[in-house]
mmCIF entry with sequence, helices, sheets and N, C-alpha, C, O atoms, coordinates in Angstrom:
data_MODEL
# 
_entry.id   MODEL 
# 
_entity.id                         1 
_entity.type                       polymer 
_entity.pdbx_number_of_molecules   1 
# 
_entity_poly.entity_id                      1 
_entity_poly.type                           'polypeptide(L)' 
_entity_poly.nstd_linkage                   no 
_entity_poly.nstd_monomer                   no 
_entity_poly.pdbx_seq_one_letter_code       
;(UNK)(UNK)(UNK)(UNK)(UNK)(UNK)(UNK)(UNK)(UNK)(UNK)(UNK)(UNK)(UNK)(UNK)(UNK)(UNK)
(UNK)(UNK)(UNK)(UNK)(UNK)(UNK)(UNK)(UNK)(UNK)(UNK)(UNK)(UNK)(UNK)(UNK)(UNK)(UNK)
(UNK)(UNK)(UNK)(UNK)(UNK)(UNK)(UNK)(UNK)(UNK)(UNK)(UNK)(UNK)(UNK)(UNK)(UNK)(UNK)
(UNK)(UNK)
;
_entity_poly.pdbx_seq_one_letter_code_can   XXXXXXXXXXXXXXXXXXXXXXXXXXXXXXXXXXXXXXXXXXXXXXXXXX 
_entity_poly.pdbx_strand_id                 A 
# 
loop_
_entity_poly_seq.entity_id 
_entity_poly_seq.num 
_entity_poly_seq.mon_id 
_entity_poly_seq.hetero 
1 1  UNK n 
1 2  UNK n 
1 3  UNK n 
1 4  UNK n 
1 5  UNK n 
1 6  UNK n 
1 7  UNK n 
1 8  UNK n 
1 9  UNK n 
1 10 UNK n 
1 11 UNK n 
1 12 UNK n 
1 13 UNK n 
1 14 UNK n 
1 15 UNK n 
1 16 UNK n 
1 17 UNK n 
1 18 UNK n 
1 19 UNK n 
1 20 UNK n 
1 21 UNK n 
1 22 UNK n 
1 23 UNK n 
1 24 UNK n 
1 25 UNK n 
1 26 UNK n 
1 27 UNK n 
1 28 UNK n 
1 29 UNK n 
1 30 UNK n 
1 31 UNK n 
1 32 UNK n 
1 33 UNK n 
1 34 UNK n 
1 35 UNK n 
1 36 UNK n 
1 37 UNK n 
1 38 UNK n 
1 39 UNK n 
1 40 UNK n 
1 41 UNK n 
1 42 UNK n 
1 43 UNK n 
1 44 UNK n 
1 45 UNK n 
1 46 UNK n 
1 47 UNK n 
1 48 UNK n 
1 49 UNK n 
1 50 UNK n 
# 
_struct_asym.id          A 
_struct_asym.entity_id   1 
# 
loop_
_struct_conf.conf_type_id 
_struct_conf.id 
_struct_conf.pdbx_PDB_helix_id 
_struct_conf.beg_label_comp_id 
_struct_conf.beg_label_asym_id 
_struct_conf.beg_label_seq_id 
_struct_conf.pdbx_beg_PDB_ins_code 
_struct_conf.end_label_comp_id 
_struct_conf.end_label_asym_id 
_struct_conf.end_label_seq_id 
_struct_conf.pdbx_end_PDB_ins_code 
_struct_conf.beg_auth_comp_id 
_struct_conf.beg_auth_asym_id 
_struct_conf.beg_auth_seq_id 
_struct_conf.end_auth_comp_id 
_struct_conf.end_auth_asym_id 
_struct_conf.end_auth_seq_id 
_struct_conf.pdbx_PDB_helix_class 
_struct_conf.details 
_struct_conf.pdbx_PDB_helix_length 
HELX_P HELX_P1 AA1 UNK A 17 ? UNK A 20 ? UNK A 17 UNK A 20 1 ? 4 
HELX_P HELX_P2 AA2 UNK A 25 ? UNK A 29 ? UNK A 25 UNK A 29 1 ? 5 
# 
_struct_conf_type.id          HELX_P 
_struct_conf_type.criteria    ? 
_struct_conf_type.reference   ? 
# 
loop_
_atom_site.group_PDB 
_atom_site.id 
_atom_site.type_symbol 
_atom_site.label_atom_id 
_atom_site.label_alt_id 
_atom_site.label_comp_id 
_atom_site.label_asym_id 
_atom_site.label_entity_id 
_atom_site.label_seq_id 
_atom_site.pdbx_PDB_ins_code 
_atom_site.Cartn_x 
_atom_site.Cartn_y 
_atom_site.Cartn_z 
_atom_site.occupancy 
_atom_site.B_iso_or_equiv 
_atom_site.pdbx_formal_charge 
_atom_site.auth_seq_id 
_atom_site.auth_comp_id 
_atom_site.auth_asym_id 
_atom_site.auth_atom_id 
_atom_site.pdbx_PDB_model_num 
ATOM 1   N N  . UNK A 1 1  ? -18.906 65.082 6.675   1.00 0.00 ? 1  UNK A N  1 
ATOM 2   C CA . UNK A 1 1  ? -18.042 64.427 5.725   1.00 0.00 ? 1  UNK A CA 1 
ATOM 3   C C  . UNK A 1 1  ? -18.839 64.133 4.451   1.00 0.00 ? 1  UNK A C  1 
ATOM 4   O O  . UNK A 1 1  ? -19.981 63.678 4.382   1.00 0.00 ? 1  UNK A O  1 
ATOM 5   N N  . UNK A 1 2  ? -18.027 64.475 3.471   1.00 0.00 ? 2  UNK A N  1 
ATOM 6   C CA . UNK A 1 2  ? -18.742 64.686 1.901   1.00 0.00 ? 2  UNK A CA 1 
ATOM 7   C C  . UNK A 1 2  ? -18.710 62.801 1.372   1.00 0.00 ? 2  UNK A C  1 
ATOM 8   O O  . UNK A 1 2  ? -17.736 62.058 1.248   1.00 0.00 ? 2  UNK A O  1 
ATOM 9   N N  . UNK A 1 3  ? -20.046 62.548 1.185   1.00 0.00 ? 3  UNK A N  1 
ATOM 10  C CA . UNK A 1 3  ? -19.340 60.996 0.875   1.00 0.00 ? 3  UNK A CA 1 
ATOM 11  C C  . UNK A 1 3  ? -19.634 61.085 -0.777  1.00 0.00 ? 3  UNK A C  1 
ATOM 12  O O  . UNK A 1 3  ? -20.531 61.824 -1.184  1.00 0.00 ? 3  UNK A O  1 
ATOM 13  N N  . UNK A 1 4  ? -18.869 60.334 -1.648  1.00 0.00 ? 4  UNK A N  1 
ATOM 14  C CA . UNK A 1 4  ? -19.082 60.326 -3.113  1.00 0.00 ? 4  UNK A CA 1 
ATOM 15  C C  . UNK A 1 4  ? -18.999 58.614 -3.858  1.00 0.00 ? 4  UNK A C  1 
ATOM 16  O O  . UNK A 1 4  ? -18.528 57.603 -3.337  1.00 0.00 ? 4  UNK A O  1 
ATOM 17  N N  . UNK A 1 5  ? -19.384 58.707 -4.687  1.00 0.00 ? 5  UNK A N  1 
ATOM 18  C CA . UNK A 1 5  ? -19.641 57.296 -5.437  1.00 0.00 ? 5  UNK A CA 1 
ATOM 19  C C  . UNK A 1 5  ? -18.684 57.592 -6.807  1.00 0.00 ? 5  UNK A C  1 
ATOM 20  O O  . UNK A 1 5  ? -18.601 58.681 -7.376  1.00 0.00 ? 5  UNK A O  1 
ATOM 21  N N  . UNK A 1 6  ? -18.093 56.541 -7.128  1.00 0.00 ? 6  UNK A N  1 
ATOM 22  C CA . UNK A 1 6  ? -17.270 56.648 -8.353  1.00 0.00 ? 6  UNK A CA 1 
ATOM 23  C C  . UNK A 1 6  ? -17.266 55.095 -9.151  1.00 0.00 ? 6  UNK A C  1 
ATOM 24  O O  . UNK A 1 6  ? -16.915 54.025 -8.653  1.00 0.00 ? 6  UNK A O  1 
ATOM 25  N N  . UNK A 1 7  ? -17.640 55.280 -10.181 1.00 0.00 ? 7  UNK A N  1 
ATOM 26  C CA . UNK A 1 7  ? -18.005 54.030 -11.035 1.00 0.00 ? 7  UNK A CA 1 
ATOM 27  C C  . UNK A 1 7  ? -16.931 54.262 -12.489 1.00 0.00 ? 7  UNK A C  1 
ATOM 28  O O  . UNK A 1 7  ? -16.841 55.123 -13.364 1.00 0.00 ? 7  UNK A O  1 
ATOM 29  N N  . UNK A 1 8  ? -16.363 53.234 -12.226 1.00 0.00 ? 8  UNK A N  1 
ATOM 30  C CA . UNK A 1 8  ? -15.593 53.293 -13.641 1.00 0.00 ? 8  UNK A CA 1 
ATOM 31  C C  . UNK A 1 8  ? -16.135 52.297 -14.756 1.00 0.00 ? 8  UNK A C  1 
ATOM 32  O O  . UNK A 1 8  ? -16.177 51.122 -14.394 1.00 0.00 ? 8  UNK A O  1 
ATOM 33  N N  . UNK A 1 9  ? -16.604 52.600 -16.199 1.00 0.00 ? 9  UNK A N  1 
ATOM 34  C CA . UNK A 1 9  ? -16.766 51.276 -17.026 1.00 0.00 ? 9  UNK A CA 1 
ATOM 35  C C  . UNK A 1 9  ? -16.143 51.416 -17.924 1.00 0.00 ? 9  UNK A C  1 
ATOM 36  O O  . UNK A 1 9  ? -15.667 52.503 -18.252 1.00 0.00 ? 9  UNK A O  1 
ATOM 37  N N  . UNK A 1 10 ? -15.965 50.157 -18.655 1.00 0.00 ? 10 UNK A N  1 
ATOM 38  C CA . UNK A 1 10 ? -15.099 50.215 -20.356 1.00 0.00 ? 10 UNK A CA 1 
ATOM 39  C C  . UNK A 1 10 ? -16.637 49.562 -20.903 1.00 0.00 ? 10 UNK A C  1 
ATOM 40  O O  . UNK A 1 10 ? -17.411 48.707 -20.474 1.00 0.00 ? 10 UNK A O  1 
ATOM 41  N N  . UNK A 1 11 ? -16.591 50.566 -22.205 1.00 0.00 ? 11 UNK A N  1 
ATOM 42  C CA . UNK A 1 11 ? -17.581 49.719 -23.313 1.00 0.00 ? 11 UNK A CA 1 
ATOM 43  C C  . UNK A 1 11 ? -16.607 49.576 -24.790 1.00 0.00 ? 11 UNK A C  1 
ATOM 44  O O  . UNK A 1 11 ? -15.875 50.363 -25.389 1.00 0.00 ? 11 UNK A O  1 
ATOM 45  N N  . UNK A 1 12 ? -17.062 48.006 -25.032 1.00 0.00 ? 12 UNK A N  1 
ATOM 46  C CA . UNK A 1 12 ? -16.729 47.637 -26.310 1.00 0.00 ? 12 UNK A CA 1 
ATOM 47  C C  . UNK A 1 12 ? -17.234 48.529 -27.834 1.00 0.00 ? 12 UNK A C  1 
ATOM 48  O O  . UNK A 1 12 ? -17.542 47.989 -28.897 1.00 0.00 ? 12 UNK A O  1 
ATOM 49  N N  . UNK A 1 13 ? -17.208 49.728 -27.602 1.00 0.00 ? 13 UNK A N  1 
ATOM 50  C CA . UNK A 1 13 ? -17.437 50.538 -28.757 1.00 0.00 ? 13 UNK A CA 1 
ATOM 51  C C  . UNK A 1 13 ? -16.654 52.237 -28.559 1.00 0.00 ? 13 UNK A C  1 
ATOM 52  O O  . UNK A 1 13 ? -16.361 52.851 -27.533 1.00 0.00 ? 13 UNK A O  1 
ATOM 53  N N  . UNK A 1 14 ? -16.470 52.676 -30.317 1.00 0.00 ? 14 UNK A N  1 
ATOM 54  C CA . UNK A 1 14 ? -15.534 53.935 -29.950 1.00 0.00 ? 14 UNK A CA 1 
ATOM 55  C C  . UNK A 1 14 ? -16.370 54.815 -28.884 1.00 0.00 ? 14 UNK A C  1 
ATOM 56  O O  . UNK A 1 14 ? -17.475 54.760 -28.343 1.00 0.00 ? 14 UNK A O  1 
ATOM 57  N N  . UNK A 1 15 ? -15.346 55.577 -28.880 1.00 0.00 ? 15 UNK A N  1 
ATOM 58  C CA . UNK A 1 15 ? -16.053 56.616 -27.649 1.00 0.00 ? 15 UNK A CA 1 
ATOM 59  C C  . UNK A 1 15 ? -17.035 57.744 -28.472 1.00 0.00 ? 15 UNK A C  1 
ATOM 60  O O  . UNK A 1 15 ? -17.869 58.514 -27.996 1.00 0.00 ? 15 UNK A O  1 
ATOM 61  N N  . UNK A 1 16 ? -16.492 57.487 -30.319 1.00 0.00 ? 16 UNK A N  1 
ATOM 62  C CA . UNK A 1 16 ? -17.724 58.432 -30.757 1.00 0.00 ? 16 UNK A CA 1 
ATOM 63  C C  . UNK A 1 16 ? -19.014 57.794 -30.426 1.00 0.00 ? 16 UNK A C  1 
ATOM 64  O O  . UNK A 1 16 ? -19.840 58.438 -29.778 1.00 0.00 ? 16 UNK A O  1 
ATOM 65  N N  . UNK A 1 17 ? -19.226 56.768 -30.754 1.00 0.00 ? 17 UNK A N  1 
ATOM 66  C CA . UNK A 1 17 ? -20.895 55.948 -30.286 1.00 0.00 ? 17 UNK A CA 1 
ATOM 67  C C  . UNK A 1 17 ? -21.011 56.250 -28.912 1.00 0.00 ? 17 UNK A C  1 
ATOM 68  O O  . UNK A 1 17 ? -22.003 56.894 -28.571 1.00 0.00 ? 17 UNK A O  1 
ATOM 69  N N  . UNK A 1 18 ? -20.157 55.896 -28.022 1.00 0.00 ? 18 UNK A N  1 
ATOM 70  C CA . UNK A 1 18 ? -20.827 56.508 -26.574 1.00 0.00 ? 18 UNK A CA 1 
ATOM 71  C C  . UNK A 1 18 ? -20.789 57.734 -26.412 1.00 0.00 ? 18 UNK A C  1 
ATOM 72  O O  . UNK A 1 18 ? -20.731 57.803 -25.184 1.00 0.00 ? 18 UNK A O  1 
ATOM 73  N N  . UNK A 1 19 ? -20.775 59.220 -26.953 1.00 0.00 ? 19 UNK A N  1 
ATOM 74  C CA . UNK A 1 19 ? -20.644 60.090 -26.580 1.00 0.00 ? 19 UNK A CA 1 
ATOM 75  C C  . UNK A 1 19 ? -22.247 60.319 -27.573 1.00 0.00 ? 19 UNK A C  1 
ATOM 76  O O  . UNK A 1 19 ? -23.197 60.841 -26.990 1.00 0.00 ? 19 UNK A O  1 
ATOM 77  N N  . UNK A 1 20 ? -22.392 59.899 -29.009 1.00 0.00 ? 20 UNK A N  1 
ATOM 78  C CA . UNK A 1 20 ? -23.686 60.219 -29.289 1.00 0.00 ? 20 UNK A CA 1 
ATOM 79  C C  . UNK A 1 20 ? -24.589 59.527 -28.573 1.00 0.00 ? 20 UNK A C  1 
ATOM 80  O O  . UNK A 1 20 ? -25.658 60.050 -28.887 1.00 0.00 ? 20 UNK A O  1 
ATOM 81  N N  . UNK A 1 21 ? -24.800 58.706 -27.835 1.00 0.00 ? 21 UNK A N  1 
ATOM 82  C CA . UNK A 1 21 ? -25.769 58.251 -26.929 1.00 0.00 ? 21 UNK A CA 1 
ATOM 83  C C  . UNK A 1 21 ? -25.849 58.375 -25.642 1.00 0.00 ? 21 UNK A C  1 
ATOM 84  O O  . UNK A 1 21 ? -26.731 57.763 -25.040 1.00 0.00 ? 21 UNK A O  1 
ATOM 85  N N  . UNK A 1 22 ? -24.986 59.152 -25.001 1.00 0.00 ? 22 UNK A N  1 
ATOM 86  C CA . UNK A 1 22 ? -25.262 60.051 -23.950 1.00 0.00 ? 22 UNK A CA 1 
ATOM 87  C C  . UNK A 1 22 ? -25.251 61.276 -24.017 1.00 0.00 ? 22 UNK A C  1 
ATOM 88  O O  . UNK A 1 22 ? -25.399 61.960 -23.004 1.00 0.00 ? 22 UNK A O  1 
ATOM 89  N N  . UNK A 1 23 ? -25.079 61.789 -25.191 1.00 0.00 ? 23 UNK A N  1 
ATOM 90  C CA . UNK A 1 23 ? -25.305 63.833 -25.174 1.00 0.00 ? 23 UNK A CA 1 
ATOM 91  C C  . UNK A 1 23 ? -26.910 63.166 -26.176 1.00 0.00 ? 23 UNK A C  1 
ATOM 92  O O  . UNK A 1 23 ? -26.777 63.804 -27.220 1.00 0.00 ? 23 UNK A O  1 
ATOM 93  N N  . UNK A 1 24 ? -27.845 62.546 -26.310 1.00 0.00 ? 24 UNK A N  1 
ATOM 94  C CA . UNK A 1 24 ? -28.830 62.619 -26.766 1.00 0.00 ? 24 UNK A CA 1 
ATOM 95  C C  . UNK A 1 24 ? -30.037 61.657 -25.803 1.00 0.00 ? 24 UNK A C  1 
ATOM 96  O O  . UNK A 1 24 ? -30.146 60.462 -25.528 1.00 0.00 ? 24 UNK A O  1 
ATOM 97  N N  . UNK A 1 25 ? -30.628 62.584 -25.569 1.00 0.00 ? 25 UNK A N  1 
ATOM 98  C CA . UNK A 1 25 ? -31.921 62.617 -24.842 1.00 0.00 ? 25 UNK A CA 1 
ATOM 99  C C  . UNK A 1 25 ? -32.889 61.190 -25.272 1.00 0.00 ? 25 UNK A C  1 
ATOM 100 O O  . UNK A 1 25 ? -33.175 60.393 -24.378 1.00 0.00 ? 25 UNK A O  1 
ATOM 101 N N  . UNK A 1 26 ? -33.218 61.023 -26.282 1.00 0.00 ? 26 UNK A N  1 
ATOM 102 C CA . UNK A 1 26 ? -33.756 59.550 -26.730 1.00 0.00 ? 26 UNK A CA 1 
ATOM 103 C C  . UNK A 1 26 ? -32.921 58.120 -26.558 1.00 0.00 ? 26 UNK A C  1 
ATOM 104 O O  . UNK A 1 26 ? -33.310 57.043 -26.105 1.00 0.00 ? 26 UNK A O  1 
ATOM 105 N N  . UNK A 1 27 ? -31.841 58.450 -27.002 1.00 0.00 ? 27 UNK A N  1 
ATOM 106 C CA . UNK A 1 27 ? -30.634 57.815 -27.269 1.00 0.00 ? 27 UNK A CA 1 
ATOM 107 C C  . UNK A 1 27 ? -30.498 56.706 -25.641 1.00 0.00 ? 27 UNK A C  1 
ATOM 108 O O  . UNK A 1 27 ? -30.457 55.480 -25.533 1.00 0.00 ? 27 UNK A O  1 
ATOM 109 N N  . UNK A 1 28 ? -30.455 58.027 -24.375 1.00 0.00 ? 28 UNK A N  1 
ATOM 110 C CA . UNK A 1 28 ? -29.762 57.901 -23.511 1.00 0.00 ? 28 UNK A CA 1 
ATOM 111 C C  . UNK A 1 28 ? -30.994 56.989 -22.496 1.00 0.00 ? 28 UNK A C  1 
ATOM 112 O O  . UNK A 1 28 ? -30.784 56.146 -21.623 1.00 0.00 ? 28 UNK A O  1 
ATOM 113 N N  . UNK A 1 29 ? -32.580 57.660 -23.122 1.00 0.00 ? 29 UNK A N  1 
ATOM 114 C CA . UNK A 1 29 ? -33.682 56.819 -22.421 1.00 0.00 ? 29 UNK A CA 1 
ATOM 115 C C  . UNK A 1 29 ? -33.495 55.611 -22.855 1.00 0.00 ? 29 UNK A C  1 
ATOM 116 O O  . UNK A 1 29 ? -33.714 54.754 -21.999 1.00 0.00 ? 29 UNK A O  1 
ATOM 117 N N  . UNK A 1 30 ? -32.958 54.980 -24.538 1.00 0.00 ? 30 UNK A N  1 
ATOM 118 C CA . UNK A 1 30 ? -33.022 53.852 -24.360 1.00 0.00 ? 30 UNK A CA 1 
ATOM 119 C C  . UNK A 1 30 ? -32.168 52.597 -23.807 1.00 0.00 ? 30 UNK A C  1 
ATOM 120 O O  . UNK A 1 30 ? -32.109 51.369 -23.739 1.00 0.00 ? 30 UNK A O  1 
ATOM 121 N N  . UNK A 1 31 ? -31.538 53.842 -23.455 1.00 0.00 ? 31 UNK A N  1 
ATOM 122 C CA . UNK A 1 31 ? -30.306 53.015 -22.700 1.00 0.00 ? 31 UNK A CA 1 
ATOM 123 C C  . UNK A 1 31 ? -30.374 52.607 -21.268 1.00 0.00 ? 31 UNK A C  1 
ATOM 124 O O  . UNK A 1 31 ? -30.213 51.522 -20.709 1.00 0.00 ? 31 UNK A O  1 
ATOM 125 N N  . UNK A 1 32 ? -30.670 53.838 -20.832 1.00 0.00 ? 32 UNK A N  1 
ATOM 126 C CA . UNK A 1 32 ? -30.911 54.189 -19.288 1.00 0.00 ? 32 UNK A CA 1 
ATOM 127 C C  . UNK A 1 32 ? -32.818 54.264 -18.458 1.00 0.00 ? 32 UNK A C  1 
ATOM 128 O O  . UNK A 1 32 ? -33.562 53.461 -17.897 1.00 0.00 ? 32 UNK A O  1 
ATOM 129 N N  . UNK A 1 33 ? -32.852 55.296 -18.737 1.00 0.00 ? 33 UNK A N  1 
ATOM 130 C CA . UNK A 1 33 ? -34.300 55.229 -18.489 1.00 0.00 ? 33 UNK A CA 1 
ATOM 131 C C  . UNK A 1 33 ? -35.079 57.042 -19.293 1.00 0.00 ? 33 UNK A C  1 
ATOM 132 O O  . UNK A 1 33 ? -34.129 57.783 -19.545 1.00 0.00 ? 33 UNK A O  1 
ATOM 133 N N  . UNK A 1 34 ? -36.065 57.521 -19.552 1.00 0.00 ? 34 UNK A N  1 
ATOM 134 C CA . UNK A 1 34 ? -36.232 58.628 -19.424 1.00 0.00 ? 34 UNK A CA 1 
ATOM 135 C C  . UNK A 1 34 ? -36.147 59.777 -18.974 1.00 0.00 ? 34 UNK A C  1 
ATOM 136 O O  . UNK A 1 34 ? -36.684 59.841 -17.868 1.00 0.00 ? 34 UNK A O  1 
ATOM 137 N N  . UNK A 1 35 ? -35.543 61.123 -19.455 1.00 0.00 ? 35 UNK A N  1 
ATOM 138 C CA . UNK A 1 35 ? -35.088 62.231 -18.729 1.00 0.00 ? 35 UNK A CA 1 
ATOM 139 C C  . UNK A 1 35 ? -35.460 63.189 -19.534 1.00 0.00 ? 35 UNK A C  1 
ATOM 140 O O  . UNK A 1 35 ? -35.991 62.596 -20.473 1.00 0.00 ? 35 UNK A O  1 
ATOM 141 N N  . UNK A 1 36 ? -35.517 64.706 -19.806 1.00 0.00 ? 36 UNK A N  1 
ATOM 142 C CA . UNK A 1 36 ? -34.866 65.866 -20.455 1.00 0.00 ? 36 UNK A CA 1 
ATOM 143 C C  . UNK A 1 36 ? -33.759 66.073 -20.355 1.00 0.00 ? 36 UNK A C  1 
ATOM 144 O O  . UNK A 1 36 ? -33.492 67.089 -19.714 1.00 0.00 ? 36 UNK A O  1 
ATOM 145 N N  . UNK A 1 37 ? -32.845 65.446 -20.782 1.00 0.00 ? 37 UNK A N  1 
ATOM 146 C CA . UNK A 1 37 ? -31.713 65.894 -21.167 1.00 0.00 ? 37 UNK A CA 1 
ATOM 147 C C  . UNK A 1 37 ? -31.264 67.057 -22.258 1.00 0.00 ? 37 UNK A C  1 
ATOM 148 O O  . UNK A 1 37 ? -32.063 67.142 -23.190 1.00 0.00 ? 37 UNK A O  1 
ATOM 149 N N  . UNK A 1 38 ? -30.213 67.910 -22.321 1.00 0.00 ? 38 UNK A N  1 
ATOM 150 C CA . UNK A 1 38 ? -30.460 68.854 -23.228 1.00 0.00 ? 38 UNK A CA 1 
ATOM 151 C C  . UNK A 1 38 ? -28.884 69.061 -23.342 1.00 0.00 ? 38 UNK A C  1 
ATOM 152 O O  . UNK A 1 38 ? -28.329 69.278 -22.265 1.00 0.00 ? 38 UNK A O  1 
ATOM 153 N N  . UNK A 1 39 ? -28.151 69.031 -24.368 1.00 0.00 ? 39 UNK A N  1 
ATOM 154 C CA . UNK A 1 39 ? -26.407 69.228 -24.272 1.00 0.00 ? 39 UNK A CA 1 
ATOM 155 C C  . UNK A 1 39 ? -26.578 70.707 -24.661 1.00 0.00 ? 39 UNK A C  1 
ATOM 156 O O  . UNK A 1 39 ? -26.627 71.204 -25.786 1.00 0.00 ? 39 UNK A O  1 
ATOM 157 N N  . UNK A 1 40 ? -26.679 71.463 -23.078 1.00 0.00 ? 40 UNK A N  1 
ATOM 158 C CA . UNK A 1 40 ? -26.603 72.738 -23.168 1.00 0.00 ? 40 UNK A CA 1 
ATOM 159 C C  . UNK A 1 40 ? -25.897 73.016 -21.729 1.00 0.00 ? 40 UNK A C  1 
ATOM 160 O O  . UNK A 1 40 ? -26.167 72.502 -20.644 1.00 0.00 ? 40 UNK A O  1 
ATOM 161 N N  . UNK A 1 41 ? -25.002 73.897 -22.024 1.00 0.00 ? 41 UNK A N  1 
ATOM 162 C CA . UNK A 1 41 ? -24.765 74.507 -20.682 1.00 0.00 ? 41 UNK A CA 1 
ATOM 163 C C  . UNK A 1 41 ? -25.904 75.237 -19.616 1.00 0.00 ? 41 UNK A C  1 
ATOM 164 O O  . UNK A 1 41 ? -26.829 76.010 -19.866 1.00 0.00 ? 41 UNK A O  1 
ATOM 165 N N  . UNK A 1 42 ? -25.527 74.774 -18.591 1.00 0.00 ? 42 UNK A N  1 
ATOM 166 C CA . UNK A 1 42 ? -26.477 75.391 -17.545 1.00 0.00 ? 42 UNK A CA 1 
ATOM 167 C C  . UNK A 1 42 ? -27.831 74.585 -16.923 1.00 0.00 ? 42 UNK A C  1 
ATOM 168 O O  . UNK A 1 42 ? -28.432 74.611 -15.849 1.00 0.00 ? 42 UNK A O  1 
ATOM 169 N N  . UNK A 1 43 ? -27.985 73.792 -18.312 1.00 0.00 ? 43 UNK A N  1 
ATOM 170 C CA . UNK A 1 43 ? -29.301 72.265 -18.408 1.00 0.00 ? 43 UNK A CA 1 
ATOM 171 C C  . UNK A 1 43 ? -29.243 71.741 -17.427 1.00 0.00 ? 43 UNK A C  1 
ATOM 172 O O  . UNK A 1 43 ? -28.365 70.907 -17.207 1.00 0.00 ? 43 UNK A O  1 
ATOM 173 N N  . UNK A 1 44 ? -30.324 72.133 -16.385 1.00 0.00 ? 44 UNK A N  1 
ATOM 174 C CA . UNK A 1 44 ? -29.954 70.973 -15.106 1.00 0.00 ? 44 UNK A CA 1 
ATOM 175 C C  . UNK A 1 44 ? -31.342 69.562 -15.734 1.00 0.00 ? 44 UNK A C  1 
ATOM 176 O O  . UNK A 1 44 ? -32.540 69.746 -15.952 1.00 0.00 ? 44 UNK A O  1 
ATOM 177 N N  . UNK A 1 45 ? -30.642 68.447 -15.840 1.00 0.00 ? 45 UNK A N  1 
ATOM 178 C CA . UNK A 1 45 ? -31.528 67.655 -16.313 1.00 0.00 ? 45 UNK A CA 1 
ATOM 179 C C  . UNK A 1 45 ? -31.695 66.678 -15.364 1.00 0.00 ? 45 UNK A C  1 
ATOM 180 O O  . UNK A 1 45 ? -30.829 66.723 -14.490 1.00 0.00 ? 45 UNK A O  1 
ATOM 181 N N  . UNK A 1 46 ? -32.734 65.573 -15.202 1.00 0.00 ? 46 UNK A N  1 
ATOM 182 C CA . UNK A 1 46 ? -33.141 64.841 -14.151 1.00 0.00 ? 46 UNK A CA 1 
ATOM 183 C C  . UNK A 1 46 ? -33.353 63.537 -15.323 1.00 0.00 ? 46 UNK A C  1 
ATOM 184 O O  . UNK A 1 46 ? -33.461 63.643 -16.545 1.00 0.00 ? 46 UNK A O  1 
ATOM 185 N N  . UNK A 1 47 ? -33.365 62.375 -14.526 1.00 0.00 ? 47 UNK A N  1 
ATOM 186 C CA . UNK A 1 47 ? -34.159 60.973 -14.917 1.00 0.00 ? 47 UNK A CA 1 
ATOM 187 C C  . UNK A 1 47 ? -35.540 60.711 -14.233 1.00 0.00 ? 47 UNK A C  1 
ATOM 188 O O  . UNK A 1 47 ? -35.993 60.876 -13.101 1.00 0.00 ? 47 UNK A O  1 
ATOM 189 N N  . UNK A 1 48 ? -35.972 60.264 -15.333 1.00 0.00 ? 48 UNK A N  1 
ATOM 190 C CA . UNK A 1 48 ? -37.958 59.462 -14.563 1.00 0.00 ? 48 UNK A CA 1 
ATOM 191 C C  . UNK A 1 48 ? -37.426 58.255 -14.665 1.00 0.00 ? 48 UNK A C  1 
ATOM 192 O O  . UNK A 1 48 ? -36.589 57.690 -15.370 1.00 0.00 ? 48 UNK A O  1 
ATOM 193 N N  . UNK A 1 49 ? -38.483 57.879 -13.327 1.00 0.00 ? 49 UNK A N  1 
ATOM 194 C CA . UNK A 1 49 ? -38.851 56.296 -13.537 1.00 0.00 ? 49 UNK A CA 1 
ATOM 195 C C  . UNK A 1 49 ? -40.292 56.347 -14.664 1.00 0.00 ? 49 UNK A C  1 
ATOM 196 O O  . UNK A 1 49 ? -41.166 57.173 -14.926 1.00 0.00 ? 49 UNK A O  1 
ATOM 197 N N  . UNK A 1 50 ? -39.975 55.118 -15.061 1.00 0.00 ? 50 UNK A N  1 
ATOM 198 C CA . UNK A 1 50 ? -40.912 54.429 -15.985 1.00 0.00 ? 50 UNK A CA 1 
ATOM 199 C C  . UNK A 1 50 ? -41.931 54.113 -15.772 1.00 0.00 ? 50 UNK A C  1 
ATOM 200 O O  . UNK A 1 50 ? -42.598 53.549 -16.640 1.00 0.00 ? 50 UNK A O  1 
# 
């Protein structure tokens, strides 16, 4: 049995500001934590711990 996690959030800003700070790689470390992120198809990208 396939188990899955589903998280819904609302943020108090347009969805243009959240979409430039999660399709960008700096953006998204300072939000989240460090990764290579890359808004490319096929990009399999990962997060580091700190």
């Amino acid at each position: 049995m396939a188990k899955s996690i589903t998280l819904t959030r609302s943020y108090p800003h347009p969805p243009e500001k959240v979409w430039k700070t999660i399709s960008n790689s700096e953006a998204l470390a300072s939000w989240l934590m460090p990764n290579n992120f890359k808004l490319e198809v096929g990009h399999r990208f990962y997060f580091q711990k700190k």
